[in-house]
ZAROMI-310008 format. One record per atom (N, C-alpha, C): residue number from 1; residue in one letter; x, y, z. Coordinates in nm, 4 decimals, always signed. Layout:
REM residues N
REC    nr   rest         xx         yy         zz
REC   NUM      a          X          Y          Z
...
***
This chain:
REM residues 39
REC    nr   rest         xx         yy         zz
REC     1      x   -14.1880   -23.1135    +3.7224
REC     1      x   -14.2972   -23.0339    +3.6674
REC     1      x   -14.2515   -22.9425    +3.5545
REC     2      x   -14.1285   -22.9088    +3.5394
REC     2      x   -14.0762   -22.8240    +3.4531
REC     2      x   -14.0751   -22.8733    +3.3024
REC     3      x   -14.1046   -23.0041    +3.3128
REC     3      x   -14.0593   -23.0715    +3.1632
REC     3      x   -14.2241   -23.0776    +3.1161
REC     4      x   -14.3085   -23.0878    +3.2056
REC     4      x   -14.4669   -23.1303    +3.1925
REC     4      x   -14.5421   -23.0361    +3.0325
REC     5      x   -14.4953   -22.9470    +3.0277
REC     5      x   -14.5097   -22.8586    +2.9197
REC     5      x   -14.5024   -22.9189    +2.7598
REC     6      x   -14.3384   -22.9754    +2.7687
REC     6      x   -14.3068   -23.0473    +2.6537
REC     6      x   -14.3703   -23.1894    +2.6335
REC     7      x   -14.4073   -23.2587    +2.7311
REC     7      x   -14.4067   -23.3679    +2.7673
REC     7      x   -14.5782   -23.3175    +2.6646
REC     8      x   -14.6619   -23.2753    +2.7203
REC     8      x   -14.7737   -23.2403    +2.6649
REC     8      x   -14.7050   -23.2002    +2.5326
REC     9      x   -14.6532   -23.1045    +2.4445
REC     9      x   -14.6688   -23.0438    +2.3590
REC     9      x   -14.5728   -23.2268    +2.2478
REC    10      x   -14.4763   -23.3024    +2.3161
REC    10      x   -14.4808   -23.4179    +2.2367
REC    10      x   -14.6420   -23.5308    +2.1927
REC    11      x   -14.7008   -23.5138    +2.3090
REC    11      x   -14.8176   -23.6090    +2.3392
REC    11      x   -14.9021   -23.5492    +2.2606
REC    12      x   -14.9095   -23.4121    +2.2154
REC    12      x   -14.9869   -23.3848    +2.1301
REC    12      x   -14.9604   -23.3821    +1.9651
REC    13      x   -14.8483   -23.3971    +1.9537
REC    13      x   -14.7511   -23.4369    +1.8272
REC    13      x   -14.7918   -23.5713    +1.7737
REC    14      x   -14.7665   -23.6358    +1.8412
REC    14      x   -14.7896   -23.8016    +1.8362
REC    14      x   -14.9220   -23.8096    +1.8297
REC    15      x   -14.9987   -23.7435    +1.8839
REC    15      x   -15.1665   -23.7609    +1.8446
REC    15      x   -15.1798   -23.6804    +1.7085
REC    16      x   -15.1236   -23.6160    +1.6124
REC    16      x   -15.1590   -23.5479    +1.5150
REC    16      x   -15.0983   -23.6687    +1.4241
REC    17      x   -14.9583   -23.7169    +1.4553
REC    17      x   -14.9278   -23.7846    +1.3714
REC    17      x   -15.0230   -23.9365    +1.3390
REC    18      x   -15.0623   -23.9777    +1.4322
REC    18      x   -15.1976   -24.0651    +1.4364
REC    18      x   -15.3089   -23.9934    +1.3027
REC    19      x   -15.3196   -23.9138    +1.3523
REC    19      x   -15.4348   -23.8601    +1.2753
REC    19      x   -15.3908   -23.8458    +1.0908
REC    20      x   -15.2970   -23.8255    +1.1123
REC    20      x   -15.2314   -23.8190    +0.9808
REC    20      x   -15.2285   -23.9631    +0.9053
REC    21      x   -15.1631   -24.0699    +0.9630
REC    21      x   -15.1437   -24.2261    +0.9236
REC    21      x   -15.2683   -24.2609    +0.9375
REC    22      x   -15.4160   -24.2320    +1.0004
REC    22      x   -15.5265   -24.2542    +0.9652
REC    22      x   -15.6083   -24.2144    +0.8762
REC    23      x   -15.5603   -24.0721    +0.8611
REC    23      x   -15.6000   -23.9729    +0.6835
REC    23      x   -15.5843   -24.0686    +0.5878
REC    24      x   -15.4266   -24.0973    +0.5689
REC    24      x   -15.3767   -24.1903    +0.4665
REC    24      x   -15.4374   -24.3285    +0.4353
REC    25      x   -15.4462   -24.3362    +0.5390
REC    25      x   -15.4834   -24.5195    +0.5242
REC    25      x   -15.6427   -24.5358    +0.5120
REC    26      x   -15.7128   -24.4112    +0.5333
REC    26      x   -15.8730   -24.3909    +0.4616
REC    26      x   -15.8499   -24.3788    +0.3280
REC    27      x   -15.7693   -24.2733    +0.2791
REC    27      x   -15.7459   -24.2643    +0.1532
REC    27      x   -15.7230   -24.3380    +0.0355
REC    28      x   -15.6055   -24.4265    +0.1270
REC    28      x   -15.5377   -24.5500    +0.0173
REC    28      x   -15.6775   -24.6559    +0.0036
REC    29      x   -15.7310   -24.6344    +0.1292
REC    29      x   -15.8760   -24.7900    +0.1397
REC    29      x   -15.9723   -24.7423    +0.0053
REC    30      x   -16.0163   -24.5785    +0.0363
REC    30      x   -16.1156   -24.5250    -0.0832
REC    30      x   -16.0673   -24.5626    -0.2261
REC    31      x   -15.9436   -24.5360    -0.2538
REC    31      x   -15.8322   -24.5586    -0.3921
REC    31      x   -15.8489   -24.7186    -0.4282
REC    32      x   -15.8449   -24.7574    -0.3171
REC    32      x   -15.8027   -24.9404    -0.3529
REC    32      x   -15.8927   -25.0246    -0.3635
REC    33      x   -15.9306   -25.0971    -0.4771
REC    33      x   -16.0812   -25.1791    -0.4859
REC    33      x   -16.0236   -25.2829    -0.4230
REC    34      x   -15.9300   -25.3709    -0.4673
REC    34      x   -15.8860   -25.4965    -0.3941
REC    34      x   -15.9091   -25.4465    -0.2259
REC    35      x   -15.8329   -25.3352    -0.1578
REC    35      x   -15.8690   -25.3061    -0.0364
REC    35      x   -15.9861   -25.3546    +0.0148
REC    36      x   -16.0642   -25.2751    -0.0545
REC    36      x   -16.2096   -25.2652    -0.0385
REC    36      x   -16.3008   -25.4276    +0.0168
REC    37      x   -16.2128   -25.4691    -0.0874
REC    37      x   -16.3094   -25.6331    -0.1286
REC    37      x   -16.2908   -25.6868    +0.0238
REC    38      x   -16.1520   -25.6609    +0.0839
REC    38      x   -16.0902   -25.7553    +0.1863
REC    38      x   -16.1427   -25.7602    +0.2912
REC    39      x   -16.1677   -25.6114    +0.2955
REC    39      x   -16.2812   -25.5428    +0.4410
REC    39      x   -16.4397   -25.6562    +0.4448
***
């Protein structure tokens, strides 16, 4: 139980970093017409 703290405060790391590589990859899709077409 002692580690449960970090264990959460990684799990919530890894969910931001998600959120981040999904920022990007909206971004690059909006930027990219070829993208676009493929969708």
């Amino acid at each position: 139980l002692a580690s449960y703290p970090r264990q959460n405060d990684l799990a919530v790391a890894l969910r931001e970093v998600g959120r981040v590589e999904r920022t990007l990859f909206i971004i690059e899709w909006i930027l990219d017409t070829d993208m676009q077409r493929r969708a």
